[in-house]
C-alpha positions in Angstrom: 182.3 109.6 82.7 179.7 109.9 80.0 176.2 107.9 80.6 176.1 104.2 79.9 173.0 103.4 77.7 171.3 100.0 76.2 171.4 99.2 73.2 169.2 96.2 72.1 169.6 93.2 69.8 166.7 91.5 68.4 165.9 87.6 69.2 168.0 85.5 67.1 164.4 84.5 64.9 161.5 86.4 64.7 158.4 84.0 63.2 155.6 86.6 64.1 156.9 89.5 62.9 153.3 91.8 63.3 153.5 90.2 66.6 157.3 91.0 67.2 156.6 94.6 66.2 153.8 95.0 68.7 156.2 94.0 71.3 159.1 95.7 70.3 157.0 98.7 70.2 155.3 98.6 73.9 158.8 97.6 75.0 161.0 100.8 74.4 157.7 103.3 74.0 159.7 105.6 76.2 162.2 104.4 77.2 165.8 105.4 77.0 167.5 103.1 73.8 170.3 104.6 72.0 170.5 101.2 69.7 168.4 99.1 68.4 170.2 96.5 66.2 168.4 94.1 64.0 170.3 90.5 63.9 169.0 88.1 62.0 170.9 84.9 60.6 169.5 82.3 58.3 167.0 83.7 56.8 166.5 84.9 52.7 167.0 88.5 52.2 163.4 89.2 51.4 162.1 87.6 55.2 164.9 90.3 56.2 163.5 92.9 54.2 160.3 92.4 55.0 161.0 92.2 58.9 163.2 94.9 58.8 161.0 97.1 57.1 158.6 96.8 59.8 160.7 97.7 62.6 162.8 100.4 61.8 160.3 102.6 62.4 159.1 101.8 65.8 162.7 102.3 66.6 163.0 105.6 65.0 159.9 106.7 66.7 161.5 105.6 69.9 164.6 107.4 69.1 167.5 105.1 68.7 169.7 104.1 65.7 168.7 101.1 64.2 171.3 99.1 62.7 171.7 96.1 60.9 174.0 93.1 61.9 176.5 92.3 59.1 174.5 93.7 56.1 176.1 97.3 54.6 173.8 96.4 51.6 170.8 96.4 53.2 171.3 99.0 55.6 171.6 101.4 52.8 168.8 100.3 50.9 166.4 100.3 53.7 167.2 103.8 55.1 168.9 101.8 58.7 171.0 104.3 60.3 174.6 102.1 59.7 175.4 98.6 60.6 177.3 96.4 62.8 180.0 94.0 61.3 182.1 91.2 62.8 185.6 90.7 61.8 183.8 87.3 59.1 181.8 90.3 57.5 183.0 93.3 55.2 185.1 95.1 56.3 185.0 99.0 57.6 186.3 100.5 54.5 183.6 98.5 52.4 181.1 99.5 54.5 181.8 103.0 54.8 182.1 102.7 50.8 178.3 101.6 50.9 177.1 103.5 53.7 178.8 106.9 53.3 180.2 109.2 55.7 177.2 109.6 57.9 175.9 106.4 58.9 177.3 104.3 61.7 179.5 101.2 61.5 180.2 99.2 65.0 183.0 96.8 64.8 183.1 93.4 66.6 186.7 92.8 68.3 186.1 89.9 70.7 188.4 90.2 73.4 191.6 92.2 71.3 192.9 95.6 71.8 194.7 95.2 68.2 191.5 94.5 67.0 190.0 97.5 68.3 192.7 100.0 67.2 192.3 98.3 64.0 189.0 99.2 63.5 189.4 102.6 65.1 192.0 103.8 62.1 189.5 102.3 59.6 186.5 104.8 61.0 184.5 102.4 63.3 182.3 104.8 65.3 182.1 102.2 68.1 184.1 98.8 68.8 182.0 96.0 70.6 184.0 93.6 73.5 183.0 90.8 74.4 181.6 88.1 75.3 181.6 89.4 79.0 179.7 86.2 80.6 178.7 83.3 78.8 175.5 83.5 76.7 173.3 81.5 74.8 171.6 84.1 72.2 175.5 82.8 70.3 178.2 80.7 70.3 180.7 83.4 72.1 184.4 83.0 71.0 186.1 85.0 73.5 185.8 86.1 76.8 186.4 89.4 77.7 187.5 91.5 80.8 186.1 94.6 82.4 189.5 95.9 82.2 189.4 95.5 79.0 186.8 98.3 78.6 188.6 100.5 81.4 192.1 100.5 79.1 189.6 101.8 76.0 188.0 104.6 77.4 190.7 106.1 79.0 192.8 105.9 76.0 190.0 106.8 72.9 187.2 108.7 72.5 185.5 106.0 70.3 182.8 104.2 72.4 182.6 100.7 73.2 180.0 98.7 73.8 180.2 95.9 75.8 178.4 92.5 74.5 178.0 88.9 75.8 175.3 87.3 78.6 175.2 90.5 80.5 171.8 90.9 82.8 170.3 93.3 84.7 172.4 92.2 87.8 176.0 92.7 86.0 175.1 95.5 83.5 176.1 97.9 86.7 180.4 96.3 86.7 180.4 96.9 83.1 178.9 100.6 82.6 181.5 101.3 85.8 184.3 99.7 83.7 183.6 102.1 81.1 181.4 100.4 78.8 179.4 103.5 77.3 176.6 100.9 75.6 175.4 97.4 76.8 174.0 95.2 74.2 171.2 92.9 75.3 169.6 90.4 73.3 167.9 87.6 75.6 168.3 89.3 79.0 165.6 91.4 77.9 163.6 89.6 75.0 164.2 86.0 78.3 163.1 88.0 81.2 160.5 86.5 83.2 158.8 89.7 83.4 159.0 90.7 79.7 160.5 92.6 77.9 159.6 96.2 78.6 159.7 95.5 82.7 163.3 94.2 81.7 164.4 97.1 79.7 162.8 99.9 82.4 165.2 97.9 85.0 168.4 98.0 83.1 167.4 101.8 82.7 167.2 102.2 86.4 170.3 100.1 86.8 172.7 102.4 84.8 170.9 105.3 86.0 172.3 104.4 89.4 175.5 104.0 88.0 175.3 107.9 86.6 174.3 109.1 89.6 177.4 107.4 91.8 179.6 109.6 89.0 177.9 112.7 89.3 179.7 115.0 92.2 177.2 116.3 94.8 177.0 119.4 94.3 
């Protein structure tokens, strides 16, 4: 079984965004974050620009792939490495259209298998399950099951990434379901401790996780 990793979601509003940026940047300063996904709602395209602008680069420089919740458009323009679309947004072949063949696209499928094939034969690079426990960052729509993540891995080599109200305390069920990402919005921006304490312990977390895999040798 291939490492689970975090991949992080921004707060749902961002007011201070020089503020934001210094956070976001002591946060995952070197840490291990294969994602970092910028999601945004309600806000003019220009506030997104502007914020988004300002944090790709910190999450370059930390070395994930910074996506961009529901927008194609503006992935492209601003030089984001793909986006992440829900099944209200456009769909796969539109943003593969905008985003060529390299970029990512992530796929939301809620709780469905059909879902998930779907997007799979349309060139998703990951499918996203969930939610997995309930959350406030969202209204969730569905509740998923580990299982649910078990039956994917073991039938397609397209990652999941498994999404909903998931702390430091259940991240562990999930990444031994097969989850091969965890996306965590306020479990890490909420944590008592902040935000970079929170990331190093979900680290630690899946790191034991990988290390119960790995045969003695």
């Amino acid at each position: 079984m291939s490492a689970c990793r975090l991949y992080l979601i921004t707060p749902p509003a961002i007011p201070d965004p020089e503020a934001f940026a210094d956070l976001l940047a002591d946060a995952i300063a070197g840490a291990d974050l294969a994602v970092l996904q910028i999601r945004l709602k309600d806000i003019s395209d220009a506030e997104l620009r502007r914020i988004a602008r300002r944090i790709i680069p910190i999450g370059h420089q930390a070395g994930a792939a910074v996506l961009i919740n529901d927008r194609p458009d503006l992935a492209a323009e601003l030089g984001a490495d793909g986006v992440h679309i829900g099944q209200s947004d456009a769909s796969c072949a539109q943003a593969r259209s905008i985003l060529g063949p390299d970029r990512v696209i992530g796929v939301t499928c809620h709780d469905s298998r059909h879902l998930a094939m779907e997007a799979g034969e349309a060139g998703a690079d990951y499918v996203a399950f969930g939610a997995f426990f309930p959350t406030a960052t969202k209204t969730a729509a569905t509740t998923a099951s580990p299982e649910l993540l078990g039956w994917w891995s073991e039938l397609f080599e397209i990652p999941c990434v498994a999404i909903g109200g998931i702390t430091i305390d259940t991240c562990a069920e999930l990444a031994r379901a097969g989850a091969d990402f965890v996306a965590v919005s306020a479990g890490i921006w909420s944590h008592p401790l902040g935000p970079k304490a929170a990331i190093a312990a979900f680290n630690a977390r899946l790191a034991e996780v990988e290390k119960e895999s790995t045969p003695a040798r």
